[in-house]
C-alpha positions as CSV (number, residue, x, y, z in Angstrom):
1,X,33.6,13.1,22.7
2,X,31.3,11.2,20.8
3,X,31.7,11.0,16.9
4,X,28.0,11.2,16.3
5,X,26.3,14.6,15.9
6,X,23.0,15.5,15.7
7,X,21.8,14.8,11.9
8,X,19.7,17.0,9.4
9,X,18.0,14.6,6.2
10,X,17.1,15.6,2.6
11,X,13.2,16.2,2.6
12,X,11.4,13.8,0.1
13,X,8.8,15.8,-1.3
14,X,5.6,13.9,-2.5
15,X,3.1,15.3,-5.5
16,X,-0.5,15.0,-4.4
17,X,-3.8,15.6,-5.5
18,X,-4.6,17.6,-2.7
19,X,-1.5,19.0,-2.2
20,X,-0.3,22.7,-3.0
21,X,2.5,25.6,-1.8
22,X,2.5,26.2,1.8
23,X,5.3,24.0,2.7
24,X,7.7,25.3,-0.1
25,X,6.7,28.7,0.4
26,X,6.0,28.7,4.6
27,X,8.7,25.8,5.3
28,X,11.4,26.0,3.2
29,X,11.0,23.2,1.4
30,X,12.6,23.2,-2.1
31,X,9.6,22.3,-4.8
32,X,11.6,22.0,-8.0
33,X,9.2,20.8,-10.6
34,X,6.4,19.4,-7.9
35,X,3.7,21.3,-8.9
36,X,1.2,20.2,-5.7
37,X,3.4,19.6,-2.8
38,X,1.2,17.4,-0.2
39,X,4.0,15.7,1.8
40,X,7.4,16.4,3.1
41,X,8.8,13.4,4.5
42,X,11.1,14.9,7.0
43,X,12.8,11.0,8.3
44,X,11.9,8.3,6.7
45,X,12.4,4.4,6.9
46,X,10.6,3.4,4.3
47,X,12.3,0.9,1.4
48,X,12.7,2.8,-1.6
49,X,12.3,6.6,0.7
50,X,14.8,6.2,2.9
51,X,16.0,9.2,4.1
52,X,19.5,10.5,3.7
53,X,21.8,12.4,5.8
54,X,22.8,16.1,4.7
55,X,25.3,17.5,7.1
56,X,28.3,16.5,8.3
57,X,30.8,13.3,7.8
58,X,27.9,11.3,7.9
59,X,26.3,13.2,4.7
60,X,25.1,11.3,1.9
61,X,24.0,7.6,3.6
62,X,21.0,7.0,4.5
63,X,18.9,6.0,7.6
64,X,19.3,2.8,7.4
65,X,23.2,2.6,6.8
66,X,23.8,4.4,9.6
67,X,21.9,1.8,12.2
68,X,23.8,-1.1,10.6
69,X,27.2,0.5,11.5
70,X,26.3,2.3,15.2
71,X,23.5,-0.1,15.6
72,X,22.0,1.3,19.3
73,X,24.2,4.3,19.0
74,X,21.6,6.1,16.9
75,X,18.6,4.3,17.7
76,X,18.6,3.3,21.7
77,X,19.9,0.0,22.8
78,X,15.8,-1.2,23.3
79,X,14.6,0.4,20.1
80,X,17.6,-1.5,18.1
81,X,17.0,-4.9,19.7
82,X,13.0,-4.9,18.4
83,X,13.5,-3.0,15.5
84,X,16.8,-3.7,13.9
85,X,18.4,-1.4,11.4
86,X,14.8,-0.4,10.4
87,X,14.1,3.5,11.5
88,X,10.7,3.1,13.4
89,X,9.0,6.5,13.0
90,X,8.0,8.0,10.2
91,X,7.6,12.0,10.1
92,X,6.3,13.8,7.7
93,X,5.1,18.1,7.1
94,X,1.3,17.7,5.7
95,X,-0.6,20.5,3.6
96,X,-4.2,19.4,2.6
97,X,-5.0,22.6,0.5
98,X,-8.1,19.8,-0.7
99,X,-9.4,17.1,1.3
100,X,-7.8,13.9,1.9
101,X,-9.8,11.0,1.3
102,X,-11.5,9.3,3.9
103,X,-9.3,6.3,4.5
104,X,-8.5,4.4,7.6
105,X,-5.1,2.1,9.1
106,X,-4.8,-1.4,10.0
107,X,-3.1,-2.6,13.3
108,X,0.1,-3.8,14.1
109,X,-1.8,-7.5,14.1
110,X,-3.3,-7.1,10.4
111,X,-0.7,-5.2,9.1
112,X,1.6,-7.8,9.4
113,X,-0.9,-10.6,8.1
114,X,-1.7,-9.1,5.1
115,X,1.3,-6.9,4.0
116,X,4.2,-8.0,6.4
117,X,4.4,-4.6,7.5
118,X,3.8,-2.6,10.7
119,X,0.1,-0.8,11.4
120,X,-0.2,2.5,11.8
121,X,-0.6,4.9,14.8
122,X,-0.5,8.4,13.9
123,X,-0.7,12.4,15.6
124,X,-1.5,15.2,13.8
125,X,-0.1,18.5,15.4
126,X,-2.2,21.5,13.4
127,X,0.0,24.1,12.1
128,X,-1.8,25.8,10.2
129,X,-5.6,26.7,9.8
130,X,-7.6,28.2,7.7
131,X,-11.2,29.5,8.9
132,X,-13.8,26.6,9.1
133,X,-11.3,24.2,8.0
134,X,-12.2,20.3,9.4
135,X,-10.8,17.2,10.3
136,X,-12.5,14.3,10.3
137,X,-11.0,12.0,13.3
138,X,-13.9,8.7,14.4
139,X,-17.5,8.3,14.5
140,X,-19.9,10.6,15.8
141,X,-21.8,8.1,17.3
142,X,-21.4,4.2,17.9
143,X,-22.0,2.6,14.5
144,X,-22.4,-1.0,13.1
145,X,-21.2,-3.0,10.2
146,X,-23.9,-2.3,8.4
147,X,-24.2,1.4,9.1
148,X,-21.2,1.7,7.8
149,X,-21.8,-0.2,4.7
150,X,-25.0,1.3,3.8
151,X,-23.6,4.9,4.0
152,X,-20.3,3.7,2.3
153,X,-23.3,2.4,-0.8
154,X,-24.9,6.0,-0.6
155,X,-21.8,8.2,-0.4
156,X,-23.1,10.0,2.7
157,X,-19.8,8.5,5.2
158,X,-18.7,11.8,5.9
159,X,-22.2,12.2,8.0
160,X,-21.9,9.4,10.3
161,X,-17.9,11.2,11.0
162,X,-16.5,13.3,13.8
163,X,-15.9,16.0,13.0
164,X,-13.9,18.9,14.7
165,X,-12.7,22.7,13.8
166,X,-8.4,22.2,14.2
167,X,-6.6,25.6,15.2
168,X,-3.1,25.9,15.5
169,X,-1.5,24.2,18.8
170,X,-4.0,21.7,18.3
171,X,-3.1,17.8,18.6
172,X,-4.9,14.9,17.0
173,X,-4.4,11.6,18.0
174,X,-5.3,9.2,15.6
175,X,-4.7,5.0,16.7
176,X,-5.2,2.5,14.1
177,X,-8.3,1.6,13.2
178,X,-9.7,5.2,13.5
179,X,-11.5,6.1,10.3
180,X,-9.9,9.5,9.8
181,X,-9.6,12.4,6.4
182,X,-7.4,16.3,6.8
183,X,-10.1,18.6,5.6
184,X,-8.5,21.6,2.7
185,X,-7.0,24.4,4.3
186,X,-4.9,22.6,7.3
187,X,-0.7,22.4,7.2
188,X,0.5,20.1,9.8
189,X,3.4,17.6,11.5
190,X,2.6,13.7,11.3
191,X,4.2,11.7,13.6
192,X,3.6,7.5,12.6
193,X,4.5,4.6,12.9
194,X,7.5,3.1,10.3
195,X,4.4,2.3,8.0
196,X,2.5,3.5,4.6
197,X,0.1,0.7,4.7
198,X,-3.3,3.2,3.9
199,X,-6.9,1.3,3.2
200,X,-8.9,4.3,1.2
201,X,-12.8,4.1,1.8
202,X,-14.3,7.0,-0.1
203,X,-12.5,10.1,-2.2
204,X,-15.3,12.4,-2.5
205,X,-16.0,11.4,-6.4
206,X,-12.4,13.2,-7.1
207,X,-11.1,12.3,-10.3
208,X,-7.1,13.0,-11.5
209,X,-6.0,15.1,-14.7
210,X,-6.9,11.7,-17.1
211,X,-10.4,11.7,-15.2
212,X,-9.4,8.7,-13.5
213,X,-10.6,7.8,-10.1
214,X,-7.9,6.8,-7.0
215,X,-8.2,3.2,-6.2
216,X,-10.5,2.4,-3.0
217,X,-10.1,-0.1,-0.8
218,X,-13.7,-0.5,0.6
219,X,-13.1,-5.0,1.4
220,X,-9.6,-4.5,3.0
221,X,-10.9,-1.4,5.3
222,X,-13.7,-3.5,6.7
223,X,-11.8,-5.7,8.7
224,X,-9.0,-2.9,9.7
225,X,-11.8,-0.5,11.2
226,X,-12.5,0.2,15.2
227,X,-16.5,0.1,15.4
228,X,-16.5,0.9,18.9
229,X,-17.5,3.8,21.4
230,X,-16.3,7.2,18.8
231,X,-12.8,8.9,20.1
232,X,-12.9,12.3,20.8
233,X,-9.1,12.9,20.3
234,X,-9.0,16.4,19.8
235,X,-5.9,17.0,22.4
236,X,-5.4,20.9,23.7
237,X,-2.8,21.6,26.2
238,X,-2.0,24.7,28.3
239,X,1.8,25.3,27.1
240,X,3.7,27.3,29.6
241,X,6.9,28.5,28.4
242,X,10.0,27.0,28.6
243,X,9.6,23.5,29.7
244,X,8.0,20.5,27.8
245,X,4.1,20.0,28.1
246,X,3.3,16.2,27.2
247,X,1.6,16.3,23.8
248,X,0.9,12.1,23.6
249,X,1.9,9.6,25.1
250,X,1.1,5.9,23.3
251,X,3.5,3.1,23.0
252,X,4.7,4.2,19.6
253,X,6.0,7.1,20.5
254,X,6.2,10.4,23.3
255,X,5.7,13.7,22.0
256,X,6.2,17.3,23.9
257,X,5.7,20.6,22.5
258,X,8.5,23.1,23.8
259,X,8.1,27.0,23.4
260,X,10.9,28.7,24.7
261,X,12.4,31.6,24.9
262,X,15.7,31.5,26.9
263,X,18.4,28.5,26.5
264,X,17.3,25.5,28.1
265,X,19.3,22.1,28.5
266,X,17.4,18.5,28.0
267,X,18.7,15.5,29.8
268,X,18.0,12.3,28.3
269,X,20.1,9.6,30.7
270,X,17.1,7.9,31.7
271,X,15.4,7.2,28.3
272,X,16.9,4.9,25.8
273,X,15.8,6.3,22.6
274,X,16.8,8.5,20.0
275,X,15.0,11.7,20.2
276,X,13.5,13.7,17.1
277,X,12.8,17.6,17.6
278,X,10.7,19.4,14.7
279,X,11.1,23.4,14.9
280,X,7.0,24.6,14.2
281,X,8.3,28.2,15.1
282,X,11.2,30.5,15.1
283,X,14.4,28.8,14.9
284,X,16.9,27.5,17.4
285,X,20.7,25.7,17.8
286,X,21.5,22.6,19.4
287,X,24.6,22.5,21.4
288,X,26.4,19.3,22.5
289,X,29.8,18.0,22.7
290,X,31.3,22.1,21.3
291,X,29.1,21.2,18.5
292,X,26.5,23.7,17.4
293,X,23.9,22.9,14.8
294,X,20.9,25.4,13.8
295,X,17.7,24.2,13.2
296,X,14.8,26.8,11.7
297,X,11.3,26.4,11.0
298,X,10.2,23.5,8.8
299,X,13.3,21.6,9.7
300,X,13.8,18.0,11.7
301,X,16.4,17.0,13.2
302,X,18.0,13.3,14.9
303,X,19.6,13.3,17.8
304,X,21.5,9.9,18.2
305,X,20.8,7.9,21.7
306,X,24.4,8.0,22.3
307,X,23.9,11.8,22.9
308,X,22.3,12.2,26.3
309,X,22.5,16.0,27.2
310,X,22.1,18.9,25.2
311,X,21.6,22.6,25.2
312,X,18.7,24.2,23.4
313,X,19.3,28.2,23.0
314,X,16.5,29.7,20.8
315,X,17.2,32.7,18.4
316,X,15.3,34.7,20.0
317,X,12.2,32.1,20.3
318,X,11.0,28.9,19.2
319,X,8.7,26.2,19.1
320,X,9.7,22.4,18.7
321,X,8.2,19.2,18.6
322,X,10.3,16.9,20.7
323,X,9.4,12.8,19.6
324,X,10.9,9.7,21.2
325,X,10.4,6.2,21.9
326,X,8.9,5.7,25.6
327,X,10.7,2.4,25.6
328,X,9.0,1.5,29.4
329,X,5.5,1.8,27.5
330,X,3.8,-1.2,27.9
């Protein structure tokens, strides 16, 4: 019997601008004196918002103490030998009760010239919706440089956008480089790369409680964005019931969705990768090695590479997110 078990982590709840309620009041996420919740950073391997362990023997060390000690253990023998002891997702709960800014992510390539850091690759899986919400996700048509530039000077950007109408079940896939913004009125999963490198291009002439405008970051986003064809990456799948339906596939990371409704057992011997679920829905309990560990909606959970088979028995449905490393990705 292994001595690993699979882990739950202290949210890190982040004030924002744009942020409000839903994901203390929908998710269970504890608000204390955050008045504007915008971001629950569910795991996180970020220096300085590292996330730390909550249950079990393991409780109280973080992320990245844990991969020093069982090293491929936790992480997958491939994952650990190009990424170390640092965790290489980041996964966050989003509510955008206002917009976002319009802002945009450099490459793996950049990232690490300018800021010795990864890029960023992101999905957004749309939990919830309000009527005539928006996201903003590439270009609506192929646009140059100076397109760009001159509706950057005249604050009309958001015309020259894609835009689409997100319900929930929806899936965004967002690569770096794509120009992107969460319209108000959205709550949603991100899954990312181990990154928060964000260039800002234009904040809709918002202004904080000292009437201060956010920094932009018009010189560095230049270089970072994709200029090419526009992306329509609005992803809907069909999802049957009980069996995973392939969400994105990219060579940061795999993501299913999984509604199901009787127990159903996950076999991971032929991936070598940790594997992430997030419960969207319902609740559920993870069984594995005559452990049991409940999971309910708004929670993420970590189950360590060493643990390759497991038992998923919802109570009396759920939904989950299921993330991993597609270590044959090329």
């Amino acid at each position: 019997m292994s001595e690993l078990y699979p882990l739950k982590f202290e949210p890190i709840l982040k004030e924002k601008i744009w942020g409000g309620d839903a994901l203390v009041r929908d998710y269970g996420k504890n608000g204390y004196n955050i008045k504007n919740v915008g971001e629950s950073w569910e795991l996180s391997g970020i220096s300085g918002d590292l996330s730390i362990i909550r249950n079990g023997f393991l409780a109280g060390n973080n992320i990245e103490e844990i991969i020093e000690v069982y090293m491929g253990d936790i992480t997958g023998e491939a994952v650990y030998e190009k990424f170390g002891n640092e965790f290489p997702l980041l996964i966050k709960l989003i509510e955008a009760k206002d917009v976002l800014s319009i802002q945009v992510h450099p490459g793996n390539d950049l990232a690490k010239k300018r800021h010795n850091a990864y890029g960023k690759t992101e999905m957004w899986y749309i939990l919830q919706s309000e009527k005539n919400a928006k996201i903003y996700a590439g270009f609506s048509k192929p646009v140059t440089r100076e397109l760009y530039i001159n509706s950057l000077n005249n604050s009309s950007i958001q015309n020259i956008l894609n835009i689409e109408r997100p319900e929930p079940g929806d899936t965004f896939f967002i690569p770096a480089g794509t120009v992107h913004a969460i319209g108000s009125g959205i709550v949603l999963a991100e899954i990312q790369q181990t990154s928060d490198v964000t260039y800002r291009i234009y904040d809709w002439g918002r202004k904080n409680e000292k009437g201060e405008s956010r920094e932009l970051h018009t010189d560095l986003a230049l270089d970072a964005i994709d200029f090419k064809s526009p992306v329509r990456n609005k992803i809907r799948k069909e999802v049957n019931a009980n069996r995973p339906v392939n969400l994105v596939n990219c060579e940061f990371f795999y993501t299913n969705i999984i509604n199901f409704n009787k127990q159903i057992e996950r076999d991971y011997n032929l991936i070598d990768s940790f594997v992430v679920y997030i419960c969207t829905e319902g609740q559920f309990s993870i069984r594995c090695d005559e452990r049991s560990e409940t999971v309910s909606k708004g929670e993420t959970i970590l189950l360590p590479a060493l643990i390759r088979e497991v038992i998923l028995q919802p109570e009396p449905d759920a939904s989950l997110l299921e993330i991993y490393i597609n270590t044959g990705a090329n």
